[in-house]
N, C-alpha and C positions, 0 to 999 in steps of 0.2 A: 584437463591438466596439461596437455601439450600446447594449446593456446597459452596458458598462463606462464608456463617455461621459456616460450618463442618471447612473447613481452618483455618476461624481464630480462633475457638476454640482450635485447634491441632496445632497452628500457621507455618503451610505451606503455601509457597508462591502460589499466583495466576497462572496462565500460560496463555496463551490465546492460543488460536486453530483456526487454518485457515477455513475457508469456502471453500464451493466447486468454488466460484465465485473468492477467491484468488489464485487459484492454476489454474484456466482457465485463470485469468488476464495474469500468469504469463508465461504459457504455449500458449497461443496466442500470444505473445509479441517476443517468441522465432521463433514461427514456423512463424508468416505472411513474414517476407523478403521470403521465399523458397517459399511462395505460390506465391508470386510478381515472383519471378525467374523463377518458374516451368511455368507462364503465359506467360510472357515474351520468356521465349524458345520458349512452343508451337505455339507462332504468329510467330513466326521467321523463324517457321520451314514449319509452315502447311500456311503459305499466305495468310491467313485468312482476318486480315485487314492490309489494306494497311496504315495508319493513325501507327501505329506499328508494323510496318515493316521494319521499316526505325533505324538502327543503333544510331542516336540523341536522340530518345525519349527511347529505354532501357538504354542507357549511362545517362542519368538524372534520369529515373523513380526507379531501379534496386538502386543504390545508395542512393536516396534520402528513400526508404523504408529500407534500413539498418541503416542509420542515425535516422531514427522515433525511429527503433526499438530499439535501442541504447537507444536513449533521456528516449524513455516509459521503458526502463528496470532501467536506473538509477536512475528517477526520481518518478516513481511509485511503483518500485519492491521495491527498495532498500528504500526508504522514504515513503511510507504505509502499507507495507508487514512485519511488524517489529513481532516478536516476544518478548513478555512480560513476566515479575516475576514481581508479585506485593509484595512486602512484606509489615511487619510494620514501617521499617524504609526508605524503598528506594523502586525504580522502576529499575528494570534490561531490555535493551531493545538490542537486538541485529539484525541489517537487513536483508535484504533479503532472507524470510524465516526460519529469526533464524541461517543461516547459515554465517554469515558476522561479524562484528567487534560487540564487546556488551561495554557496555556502561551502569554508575551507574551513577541513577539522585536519593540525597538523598533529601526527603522531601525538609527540611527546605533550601534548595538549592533553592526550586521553586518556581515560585512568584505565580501560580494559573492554571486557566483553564478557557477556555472558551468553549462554546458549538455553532456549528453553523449546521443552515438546509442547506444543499446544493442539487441544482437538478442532477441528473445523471440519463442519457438518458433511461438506461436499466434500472434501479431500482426506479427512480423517484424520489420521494425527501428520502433524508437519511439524518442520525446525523453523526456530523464529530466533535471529541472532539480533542480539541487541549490545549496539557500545555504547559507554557511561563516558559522562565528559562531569566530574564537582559532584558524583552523586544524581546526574542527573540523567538521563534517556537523551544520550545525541542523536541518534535515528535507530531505524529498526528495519532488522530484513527478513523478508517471511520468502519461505522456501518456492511456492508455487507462485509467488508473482514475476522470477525469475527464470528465463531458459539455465542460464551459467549461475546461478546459485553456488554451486560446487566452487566453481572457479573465485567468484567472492568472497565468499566465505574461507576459501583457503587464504587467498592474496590478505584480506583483514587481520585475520588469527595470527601467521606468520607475525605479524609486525606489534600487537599487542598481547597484553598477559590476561589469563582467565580470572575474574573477578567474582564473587557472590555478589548479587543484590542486596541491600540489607530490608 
């Protein structure tokens, strides 16, 4: 809270900073097809089971774990791994680690925010804030992919009004 007071006093923008749990998300999501692969050899090679051994079940399984990985990298990486500027006028958001396309949501563009608990298996229940731009999902911020969480979430709220989903 004392960083987000220093800011706006000196009116530098927010930033937000990844978690050790986003950069494992993200870095799991790469490496599981090669661990599916590296498994998949070693049955093929050493006879181990006969159940996967058999040419049919890596021609499905080998595939279908790079398509996961795909799905989980576009739709997690790139849509809750966003990097933040909070300013006084606008929110600066660019994906996938900050490193992807950015994008200016100005205030008065937004229609609000909504705040929801959602369960997640590893973490257990966390805040997931999400602001609406026409009815529609302009981005989403989940508690554990952020260190300053807190601080985003404050600097956001402050500036927009609480909405229901419909």
């Amino acid at each position: 809270m004392g960083l987000l007071l220093f800011n706006t006093l000196l009116m530098l923008p927010l930033v937000s900073r990844f978690s050790f749990y986003a950069y494992a998300s993200g870095l799991g999501s790469l490496i599981a097809p090669f661990v599916v692969a590296c498994f998949f050899i070693y049955t093929m090679l050493g006879n181990y089971m006969e159940l996967f051994n058999t040419v049919p079940v890596m021609m499905v399984a080998f595939p279908l774990s790079i398509i996961g990985a795909l799905v989980f990298w576009f739709v997690v990486i790139r849509k809750w791994l966003l990097q933040l500027e909070v300013s006084d006028y606008s929110i600066k958001t660019r994906d996938t680690f900050g490193k992807g396309s950015q994008k200016e949501w100005l205030y008065n563009e937004l229609e609000g925010y909504s705040i929801k608990l959602r369960q997640m298996k590893s973490k257990g229940e966390v805040e997931q804030l999400t602001v609406w731009q026409k009815g529609k999902k302009a981005f989403v911020l989940i508690e554990p992919m952020f260190t300053n969480y807190a601080e985003l979430k404050s600097a956001v709220i402050a500036k927009l009004k609480v909405i229901t989903p419909a």
